[in-house]
C-alpha positions as CSV (number, residue, x, y, z in Angstrom):
1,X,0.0,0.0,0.0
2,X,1.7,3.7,-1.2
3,X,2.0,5.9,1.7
4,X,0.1,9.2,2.0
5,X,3.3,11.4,1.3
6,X,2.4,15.0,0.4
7,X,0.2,17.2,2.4
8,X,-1.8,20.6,1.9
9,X,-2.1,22.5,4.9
10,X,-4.0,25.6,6.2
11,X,-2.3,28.4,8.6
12,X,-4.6,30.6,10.4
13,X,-2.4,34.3,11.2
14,X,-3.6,35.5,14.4
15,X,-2.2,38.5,13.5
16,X,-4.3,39.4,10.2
17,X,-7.2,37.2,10.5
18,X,-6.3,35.7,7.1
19,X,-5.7,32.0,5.9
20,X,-1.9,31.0,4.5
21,X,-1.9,28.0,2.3
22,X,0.5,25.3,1.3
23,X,2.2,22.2,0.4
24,X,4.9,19.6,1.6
25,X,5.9,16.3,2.2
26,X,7.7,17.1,5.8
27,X,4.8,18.7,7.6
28,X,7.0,19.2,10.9
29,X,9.6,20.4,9.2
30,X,7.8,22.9,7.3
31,X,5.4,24.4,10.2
32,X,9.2,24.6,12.1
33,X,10.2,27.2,9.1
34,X,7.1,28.8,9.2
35,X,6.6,29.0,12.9
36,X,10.2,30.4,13.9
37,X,9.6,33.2,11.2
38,X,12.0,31.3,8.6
39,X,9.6,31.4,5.8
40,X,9.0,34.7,3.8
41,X,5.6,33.9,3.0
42,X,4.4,34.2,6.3
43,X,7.3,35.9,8.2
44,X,5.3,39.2,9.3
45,X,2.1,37.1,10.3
46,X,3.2,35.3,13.3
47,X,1.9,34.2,15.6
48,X,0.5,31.0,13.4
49,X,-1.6,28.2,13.9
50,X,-2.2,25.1,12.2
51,X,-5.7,25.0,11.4
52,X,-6.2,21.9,8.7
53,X,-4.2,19.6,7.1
54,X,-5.2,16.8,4.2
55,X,-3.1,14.5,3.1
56,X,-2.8,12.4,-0.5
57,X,-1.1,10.2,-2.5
58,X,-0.2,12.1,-5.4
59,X,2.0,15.5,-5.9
60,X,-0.7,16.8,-8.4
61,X,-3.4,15.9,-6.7
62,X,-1.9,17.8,-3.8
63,X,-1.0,21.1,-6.1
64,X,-4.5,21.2,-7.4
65,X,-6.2,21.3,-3.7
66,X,-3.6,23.8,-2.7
67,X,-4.2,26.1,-5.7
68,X,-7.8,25.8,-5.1
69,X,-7.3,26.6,-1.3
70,X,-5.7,29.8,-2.7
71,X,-8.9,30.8,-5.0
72,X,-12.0,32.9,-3.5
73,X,-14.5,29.7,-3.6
74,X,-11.6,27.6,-1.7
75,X,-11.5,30.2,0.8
76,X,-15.2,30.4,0.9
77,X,-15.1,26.3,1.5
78,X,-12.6,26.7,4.3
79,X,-14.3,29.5,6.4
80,X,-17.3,27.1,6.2
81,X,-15.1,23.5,7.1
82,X,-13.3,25.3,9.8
83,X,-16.4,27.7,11.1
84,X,-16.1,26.3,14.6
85,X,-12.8,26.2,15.1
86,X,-12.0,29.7,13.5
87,X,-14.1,31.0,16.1
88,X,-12.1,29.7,18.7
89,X,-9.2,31.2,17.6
90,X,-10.8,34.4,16.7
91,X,-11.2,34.7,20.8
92,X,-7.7,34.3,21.3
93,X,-5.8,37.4,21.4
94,X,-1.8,37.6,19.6
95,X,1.1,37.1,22.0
């Protein structure tokens, strides 16, 4: 059986209110760049939380949620997936 290798994941900036969204196929190793303000993408929107994650099979399949993720409708779709939890985060306060 082929291992679930690459992953799409959703940050949540307590700092902007605002989704990040990206790919990998080291998940720890990636949130640990993003987390310790190593990766320019999200540098200036710490402090950072790791809202969702999904995991597949195949790179493509991975790039195509990811780009979707990044799209007006895929944001739409998150805010509705994650509608509980963002309020929970939404009442906590940065730093």
């Amino acid at each position: 059986m082929k291992k679930l290798q690459y992953c799409v994941y959703v940050l949540y900036s307590l700092k902007d209110g605002k989704f990040y969204s990206g790919f990998t196929s080291d998940l720890k190793t990636r949130l640990t760049y993003h987390f310790r303000g190593s990766a320019k993408s999200t540098a200036d929107r710490r402090p950072l939380h790791l809202i969702f994650c999904e995991y597949f099979l195949s790179k493509k399949d991975t790039l195509r949620r990811e780009r979707y993720f990044k799209t007006s409708p895929g944001k739409k779709a998150l805010k509705l997936i994650l509608r509980e939890s963002l309020v929970e985060y939404k009442n906590i306060s940065p730093g």
